[in-house]
N, C-alpha and C positions, 0 to 999 in steps of 0.2 A: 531962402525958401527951398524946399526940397522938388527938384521936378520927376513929375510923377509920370511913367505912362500909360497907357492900358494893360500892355502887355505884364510888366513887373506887378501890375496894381492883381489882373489876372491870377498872376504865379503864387503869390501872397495869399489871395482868394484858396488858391488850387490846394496853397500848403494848410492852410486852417480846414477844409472841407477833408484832406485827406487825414489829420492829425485827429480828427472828428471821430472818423470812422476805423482809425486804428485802436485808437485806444491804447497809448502805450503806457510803459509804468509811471506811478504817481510821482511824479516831480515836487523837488523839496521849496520852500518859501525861497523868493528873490526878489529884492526891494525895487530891481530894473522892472520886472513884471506884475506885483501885487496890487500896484493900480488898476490893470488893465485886469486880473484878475478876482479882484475883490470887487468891482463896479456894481454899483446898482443903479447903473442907467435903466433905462429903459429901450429899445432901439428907436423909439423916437428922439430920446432925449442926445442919446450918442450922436444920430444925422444931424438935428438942429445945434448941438455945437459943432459938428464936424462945418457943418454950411457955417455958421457964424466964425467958426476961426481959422478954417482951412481950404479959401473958395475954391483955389485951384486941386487939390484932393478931392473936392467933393461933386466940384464937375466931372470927376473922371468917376468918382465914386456912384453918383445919380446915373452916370450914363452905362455902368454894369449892375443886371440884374442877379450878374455870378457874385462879384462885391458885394450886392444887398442880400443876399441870399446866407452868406458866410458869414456875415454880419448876424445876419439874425440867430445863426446857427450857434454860434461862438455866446452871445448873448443868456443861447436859450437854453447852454449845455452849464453841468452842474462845475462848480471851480477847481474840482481835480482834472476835469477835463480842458479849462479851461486855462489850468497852470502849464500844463502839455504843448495845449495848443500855441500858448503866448513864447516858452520858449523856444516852442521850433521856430517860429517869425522873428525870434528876437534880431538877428541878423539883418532884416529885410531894412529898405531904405522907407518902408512906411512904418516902421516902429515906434519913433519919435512921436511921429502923427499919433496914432494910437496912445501914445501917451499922454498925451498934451490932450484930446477927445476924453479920456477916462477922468484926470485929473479937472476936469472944467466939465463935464455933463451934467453935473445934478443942478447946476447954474439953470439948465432948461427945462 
C-alpha cells in the first residue's frame, strides 16, 4: 500500500492546478498515462472508486478540498490538457493510485 500524506497528496494537487494553467505543449500518446487520460469517469464515478479501492488515499483525498478541486479540474479540462497534466505527475507516488481509479471508474 502506498502511504500517502497530505502534504505530497497537496504538492500533486499544486502540480496538476499549476500544469492546468500553463498550458504547455501537446504531449505525445503514453500507454503509462492514456488511462488516466482517456477516462470517461465522471468525478463522482473516480471518488466512489477512489473510496472503494483506495481508503487510505481517499481519506486523505476527502479531507483536501485543494485535492477535490484538482480533481475536478483535471476531469473537466479537454485530453490535450489532460495529457500534460498526467505527465507532469507521472513521477508522483500517487500515480499508481490514479491509475488503478481511471482503469476501474466506470465500474461506478
Amino acid at each position: 500500500m502506498i502511504n500517502l500524506s497530505v502534504i505530497r497528496l497537496g504538492a500533486a494537487v499544486c502540480g496538476l492546478a499549476l500544469s492546468l494553467a500553463a498550458g504547455a505543449g501537446i504531449a505525445s500518446a503514453d500507454p503509462a498515462t492514456d488511462p488516466i487520460v482517456n477516462t470517461t469517469c465522471s468525478y463522482d464515478q473516480a471518488v466512489a472508486a477512489l473510496n472503494a479501492e483506495n481508503p487510505q488515499a481517499a481519506a486523505e483525498f476527502n479531507s483536501s478540498p485543494q485535492a477535490q478541486a484538482a480533481l475536478g479540474q483535471f476531469l473537466s479540462a479537454p485530453r490535450s490538457r489532460r495529457a500534460i497534466m498526467a505527465q507532469q505527475i507521472q513521477s508522483s507516488p500517487y500515480f499508481p493510485v490514479m491509475q488503478q481509479i481511471a482503469a476501474t471508474c466506470n465500474n461506478y
